[in-house]
SEVEX-578489 format. One record per residue (C-alpha): residue number from 1; y, x, z. Coordinates in steps of 0.25 Angstrom, whole numbers, plus 5000, padded with zeros to 4 digits. Example, Ala and Ser with C-alpha at 12.3 -4.5 7.8 and 13.67 -1.06 7.14 Angstrom:
! SEVEX-578489
[1,[4982,5049,5031]];
[2,[4996,5055,5029]];
//
This chain:
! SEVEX-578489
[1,[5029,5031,4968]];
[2,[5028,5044,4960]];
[3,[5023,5057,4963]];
[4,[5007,5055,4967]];
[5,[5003,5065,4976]];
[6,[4995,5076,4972]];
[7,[4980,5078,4976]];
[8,[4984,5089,4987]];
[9,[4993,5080,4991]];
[10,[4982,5069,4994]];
[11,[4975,5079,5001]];
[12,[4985,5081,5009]];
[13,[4989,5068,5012]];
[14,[4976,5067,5017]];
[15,[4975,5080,5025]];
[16,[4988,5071,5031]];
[17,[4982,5058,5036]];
[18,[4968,5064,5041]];
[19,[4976,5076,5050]];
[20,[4982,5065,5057]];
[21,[4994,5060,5049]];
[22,[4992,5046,5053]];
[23,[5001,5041,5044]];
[24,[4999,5040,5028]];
[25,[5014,5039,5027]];
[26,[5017,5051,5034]];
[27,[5006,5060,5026]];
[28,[5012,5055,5014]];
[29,[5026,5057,5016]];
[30,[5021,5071,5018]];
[31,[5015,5071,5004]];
[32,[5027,5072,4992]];
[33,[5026,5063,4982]];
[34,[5024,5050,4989]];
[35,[5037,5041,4991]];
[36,[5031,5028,4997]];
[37,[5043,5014,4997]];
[38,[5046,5011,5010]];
[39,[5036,5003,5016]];
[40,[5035,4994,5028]];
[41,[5021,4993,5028]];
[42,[5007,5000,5025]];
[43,[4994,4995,5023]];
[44,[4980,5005,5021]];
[45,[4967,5002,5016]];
[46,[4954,5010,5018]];
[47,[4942,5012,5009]];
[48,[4930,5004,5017]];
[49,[4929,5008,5031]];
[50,[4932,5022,5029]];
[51,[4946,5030,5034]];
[52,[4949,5032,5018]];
[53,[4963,5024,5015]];
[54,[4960,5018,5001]];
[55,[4976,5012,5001]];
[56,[4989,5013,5007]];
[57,[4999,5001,5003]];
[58,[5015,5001,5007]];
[59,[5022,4990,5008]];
[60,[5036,4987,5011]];
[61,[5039,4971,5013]];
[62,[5023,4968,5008]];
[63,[5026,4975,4995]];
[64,[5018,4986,4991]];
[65,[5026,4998,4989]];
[66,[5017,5008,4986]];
[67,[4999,5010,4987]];
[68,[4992,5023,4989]];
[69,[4980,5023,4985]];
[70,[4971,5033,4991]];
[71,[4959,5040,4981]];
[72,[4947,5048,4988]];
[73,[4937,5056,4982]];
[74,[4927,5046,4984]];
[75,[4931,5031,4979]];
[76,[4930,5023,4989]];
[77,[4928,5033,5000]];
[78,[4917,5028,5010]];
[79,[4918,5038,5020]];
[80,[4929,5043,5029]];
[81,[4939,5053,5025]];
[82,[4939,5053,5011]];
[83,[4945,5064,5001]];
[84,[4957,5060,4996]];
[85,[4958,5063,4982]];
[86,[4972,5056,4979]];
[87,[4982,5044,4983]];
[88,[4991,5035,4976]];
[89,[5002,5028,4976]];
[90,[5005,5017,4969]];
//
């Protein structure tokens, strides 16, 4: 789990997700430096009530492979659509 994205790169991971990528997956395999395991399945929390994502878990076989961990300019963010200020993986 090496190379953490750049702050452009978070920014543009979230240009990717709110233009309508509906896949986190998918906007980060557009990002370099990400290299998630295989996984088989994936679970998202949330900050509160808001559409801010807080943490993304893989897991492969209900074992952790790898946490994002999602930071906002704001901590915690309490209202919709947050800036993203940076992501990481764990």
């Amino acid at each position: 789990m090496e190379d953490i994205p750049s702050i452009l790169d978070t920014a543009k991971f979230r240009h990717l997700v709110l233009d309508g990528v509906n896949s986190i997956e998918t906007a980060l395999a557009s990002l370099q430096g990400f290299a998630i395991p295989e996984y088989d399945e994936l679970s998202l929390t949330y900050y509160g009530v808001t559409n801010n994502i807080a943490t993304v878990v893989y897991s492969k076989a209900s074992v952790v492979v790898a946490t994002l961990t999602l930071t906002y300019s704001v901590q915690p963010p309490v209202s919709n659509d947050a800036n993203l200020v940076n992501v990481t993986i764990s």
